[in-house]
C-alpha positions as CSV (number, residue, x, y, z in Angstrom):
1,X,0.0,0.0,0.0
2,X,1.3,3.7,-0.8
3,X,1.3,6.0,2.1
4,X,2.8,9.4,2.9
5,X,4.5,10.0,5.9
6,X,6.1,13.3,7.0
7,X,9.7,12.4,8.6
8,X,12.1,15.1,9.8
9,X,9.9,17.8,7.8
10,X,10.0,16.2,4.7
11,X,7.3,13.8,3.3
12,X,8.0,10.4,1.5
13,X,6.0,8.1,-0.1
14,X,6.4,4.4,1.0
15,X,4.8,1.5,-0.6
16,X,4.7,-0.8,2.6
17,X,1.8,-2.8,4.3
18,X,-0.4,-0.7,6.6
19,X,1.0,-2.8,9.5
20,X,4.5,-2.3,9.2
21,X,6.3,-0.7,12.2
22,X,7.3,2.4,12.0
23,X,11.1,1.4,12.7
24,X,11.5,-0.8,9.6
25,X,10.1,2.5,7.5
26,X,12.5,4.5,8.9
27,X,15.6,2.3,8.4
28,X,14.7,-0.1,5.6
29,X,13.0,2.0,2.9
30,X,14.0,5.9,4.1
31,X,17.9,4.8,5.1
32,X,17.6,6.7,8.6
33,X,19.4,3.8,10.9
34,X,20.1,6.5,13.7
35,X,16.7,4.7,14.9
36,X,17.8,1.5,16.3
37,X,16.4,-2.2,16.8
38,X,16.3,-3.1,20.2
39,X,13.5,-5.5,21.6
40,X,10.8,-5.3,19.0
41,X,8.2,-5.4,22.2
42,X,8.7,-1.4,23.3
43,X,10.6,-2.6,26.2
44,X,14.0,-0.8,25.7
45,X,13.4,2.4,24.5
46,X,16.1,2.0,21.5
47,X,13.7,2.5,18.9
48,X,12.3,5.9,20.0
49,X,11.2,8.8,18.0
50,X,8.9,11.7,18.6
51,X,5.4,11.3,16.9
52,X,4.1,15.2,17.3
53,X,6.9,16.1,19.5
54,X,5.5,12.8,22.2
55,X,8.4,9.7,22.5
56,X,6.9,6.9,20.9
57,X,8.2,3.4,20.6
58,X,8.7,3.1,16.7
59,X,9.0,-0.7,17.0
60,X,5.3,-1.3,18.0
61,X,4.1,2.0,15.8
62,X,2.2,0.5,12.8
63,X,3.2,3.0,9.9
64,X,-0.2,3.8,8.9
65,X,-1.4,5.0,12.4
66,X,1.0,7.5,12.4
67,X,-1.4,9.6,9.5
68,X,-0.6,13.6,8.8
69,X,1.7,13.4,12.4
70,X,5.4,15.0,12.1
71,X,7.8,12.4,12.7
72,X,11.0,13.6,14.2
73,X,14.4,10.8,14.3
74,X,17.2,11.3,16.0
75,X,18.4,12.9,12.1
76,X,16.9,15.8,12.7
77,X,16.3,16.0,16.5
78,X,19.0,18.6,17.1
79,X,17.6,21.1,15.2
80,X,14.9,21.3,17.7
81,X,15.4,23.9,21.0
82,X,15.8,20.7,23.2
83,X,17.0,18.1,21.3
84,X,20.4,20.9,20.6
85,X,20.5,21.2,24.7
86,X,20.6,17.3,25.2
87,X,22.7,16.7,22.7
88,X,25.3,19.2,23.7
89,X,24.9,18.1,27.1
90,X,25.1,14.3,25.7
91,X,28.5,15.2,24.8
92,X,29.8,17.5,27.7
93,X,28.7,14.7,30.4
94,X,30.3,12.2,28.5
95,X,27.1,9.5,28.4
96,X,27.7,7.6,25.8
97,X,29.8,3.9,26.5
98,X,28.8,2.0,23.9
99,X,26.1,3.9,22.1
100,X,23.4,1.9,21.1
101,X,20.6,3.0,23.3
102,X,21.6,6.6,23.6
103,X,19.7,8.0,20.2
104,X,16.4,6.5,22.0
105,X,17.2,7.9,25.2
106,X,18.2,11.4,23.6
107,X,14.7,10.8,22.1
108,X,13.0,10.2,25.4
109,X,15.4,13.0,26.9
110,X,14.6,15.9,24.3
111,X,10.5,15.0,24.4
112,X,10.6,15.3,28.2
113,X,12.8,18.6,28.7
114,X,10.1,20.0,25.2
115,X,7.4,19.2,27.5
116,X,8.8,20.3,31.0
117,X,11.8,22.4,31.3
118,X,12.6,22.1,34.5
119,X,11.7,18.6,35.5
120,X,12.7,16.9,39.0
121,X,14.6,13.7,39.4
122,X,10.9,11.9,39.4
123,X,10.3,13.6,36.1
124,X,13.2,12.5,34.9
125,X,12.9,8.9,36.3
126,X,9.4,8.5,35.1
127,X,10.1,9.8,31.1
128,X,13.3,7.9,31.3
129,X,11.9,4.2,32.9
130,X,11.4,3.1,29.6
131,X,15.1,3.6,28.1
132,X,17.3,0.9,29.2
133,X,20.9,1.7,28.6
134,X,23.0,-2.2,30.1
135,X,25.9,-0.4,30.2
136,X,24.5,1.5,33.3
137,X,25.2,4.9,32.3
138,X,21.6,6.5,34.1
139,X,24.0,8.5,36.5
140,X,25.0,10.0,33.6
141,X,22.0,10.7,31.8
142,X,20.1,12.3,34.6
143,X,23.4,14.5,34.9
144,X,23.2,15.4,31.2
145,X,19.2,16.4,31.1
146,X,19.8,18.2,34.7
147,X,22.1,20.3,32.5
148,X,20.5,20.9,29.5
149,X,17.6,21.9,31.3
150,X,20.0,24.2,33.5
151,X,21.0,25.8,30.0
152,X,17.3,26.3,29.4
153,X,16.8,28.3,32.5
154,X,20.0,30.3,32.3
155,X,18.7,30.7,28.8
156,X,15.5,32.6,29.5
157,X,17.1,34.6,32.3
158,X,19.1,36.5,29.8
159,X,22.1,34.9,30.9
């Protein structure tokens, strides 16, 4: 079946069953692999994208319930106002070990600090639960969105 879909601000045509996950879309017919495989069950967060700016699990996303939405990857998330901050941050904390979870988790990260700039260690805890990083890095990664939302705040007091 032919279906539009509007990725990173740009739309594309794919010819895939209605039921195909949103993931495989993403990395198997438009070539954006910054989306990664994780679990296939929405367990580990890997897959994550933002579907009108909310983290959604791309793995368990049929394609054609996604409609008119804006679909935002990791590709283009740093050209948002907090996906910039948590990236920056990303890389001034030094997160990252192996990698493979962290474009879900800056996913999770950027929809959460978007939504509430200045979010407490539940907030974090809660938007982050569903990102599971084994090489233990969540010290890190609350350090890192602490900061960026820091950066926000300094931000919008002139400073």
């Amino acid at each position: 079946m032919n279906l539009s879909v509007k990725v990173n601000g740009k739309k594309h045509s794919v010819d895939v069953d209605d039921d195909t996950p949103l993931l495989w879309v993403l990395r198997d017919v438009l070539g954006m692999t910054g989306t990664k495989f994780g679990c296939g069950k929405a367990l580990c967060g890997a897959c994550t994208v933002h579907v009108d700016g909310v983290a959604t699990r791309s793995c368990v996303t049929p394609v054609a319930s996604v409609g008119t939405s804006e679909i935002t990857t990791i590709e283009a998330v740093g050209a948002t106002d907090a996906g910039a901050r948590v990236q920056k941050a990303w890389l001034d904390v030094e997160v990252v070990q192996c990698g493979y979870c962290q474009s879900g988790q800056i996913m999770s990260a950027a929809a959460l600090l978007a939504g509430n700039p200045s979010p407490s260690d539940a907030d974090i805890d809660d938007a982050m639960s569903g990102n599971v990083c084994r090489c233990g890095t969540y010290p890190r990664i609350r350090a890192a969105i602490k900061q960026a939302a820091q950066t926000a705040a300094r931000k919008s007091q002139g400073g």
